[in-house]
MIMAR-729701 format. One record per residue (C-alpha): y, x, z; residue in one letter. Coordinates in Angstrom, 1 decimal, always signed. Each point is the difference from the previous one (the first is absolute). Layout:
% residues N
ATOM,Y,X,Z,residu
ATOM,Y,X,Z,a
...
END
This chain:
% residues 42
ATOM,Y,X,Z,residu
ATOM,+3.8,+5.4,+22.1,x
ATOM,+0.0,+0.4,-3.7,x
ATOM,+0.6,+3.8,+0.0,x
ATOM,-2.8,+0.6,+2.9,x
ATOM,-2.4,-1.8,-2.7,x
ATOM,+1.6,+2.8,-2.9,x
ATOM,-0.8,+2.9,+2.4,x
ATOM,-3.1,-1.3,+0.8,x
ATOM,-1.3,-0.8,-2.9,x
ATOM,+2.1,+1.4,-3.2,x
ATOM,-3.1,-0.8,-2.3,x
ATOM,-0.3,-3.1,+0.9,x
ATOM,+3.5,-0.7,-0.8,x
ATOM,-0.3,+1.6,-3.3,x
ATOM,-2.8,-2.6,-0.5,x
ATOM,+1.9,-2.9,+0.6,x
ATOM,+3.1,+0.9,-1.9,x
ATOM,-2.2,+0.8,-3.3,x
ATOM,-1.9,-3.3,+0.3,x
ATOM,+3.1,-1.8,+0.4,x
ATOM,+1.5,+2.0,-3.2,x
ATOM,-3.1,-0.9,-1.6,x
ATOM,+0.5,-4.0,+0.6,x
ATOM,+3.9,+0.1,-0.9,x
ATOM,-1.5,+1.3,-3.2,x
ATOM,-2.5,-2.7,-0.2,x
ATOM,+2.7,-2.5,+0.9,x
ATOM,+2.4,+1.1,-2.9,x
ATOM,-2.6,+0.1,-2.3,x
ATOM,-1.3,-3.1,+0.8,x
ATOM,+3.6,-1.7,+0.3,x
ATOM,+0.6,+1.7,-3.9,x
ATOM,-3.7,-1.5,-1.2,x
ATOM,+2.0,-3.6,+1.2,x
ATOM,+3.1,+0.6,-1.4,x
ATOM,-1.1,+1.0,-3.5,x
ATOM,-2.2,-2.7,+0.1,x
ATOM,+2.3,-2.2,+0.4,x
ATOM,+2.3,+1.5,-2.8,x
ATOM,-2.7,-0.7,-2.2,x
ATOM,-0.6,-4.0,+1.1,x
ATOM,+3.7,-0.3,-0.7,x
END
């Protein structure tokens, strides 16, 4: 099913798999924001 959706649609899939690059990104960054933030209440 997955591949049909690839073959169909091989934009579409290069869509989702930047977005979702794009909010592991936003997730590290985020999770590093909390972290050093944290170093510095310590």
């Amino acid at each position: 099913k997955n591949h049909q959706i690839q073959e169909d649609h091989p934009h579409l899939v290069l869509t989702t798999s930047k977005s979702s690059s794009r909010i592991n990104q936003a997730r590290i960054t985020s999770f590093t924001i909390i972290k050093l933030s944290v170093t510095q209440i310590l």
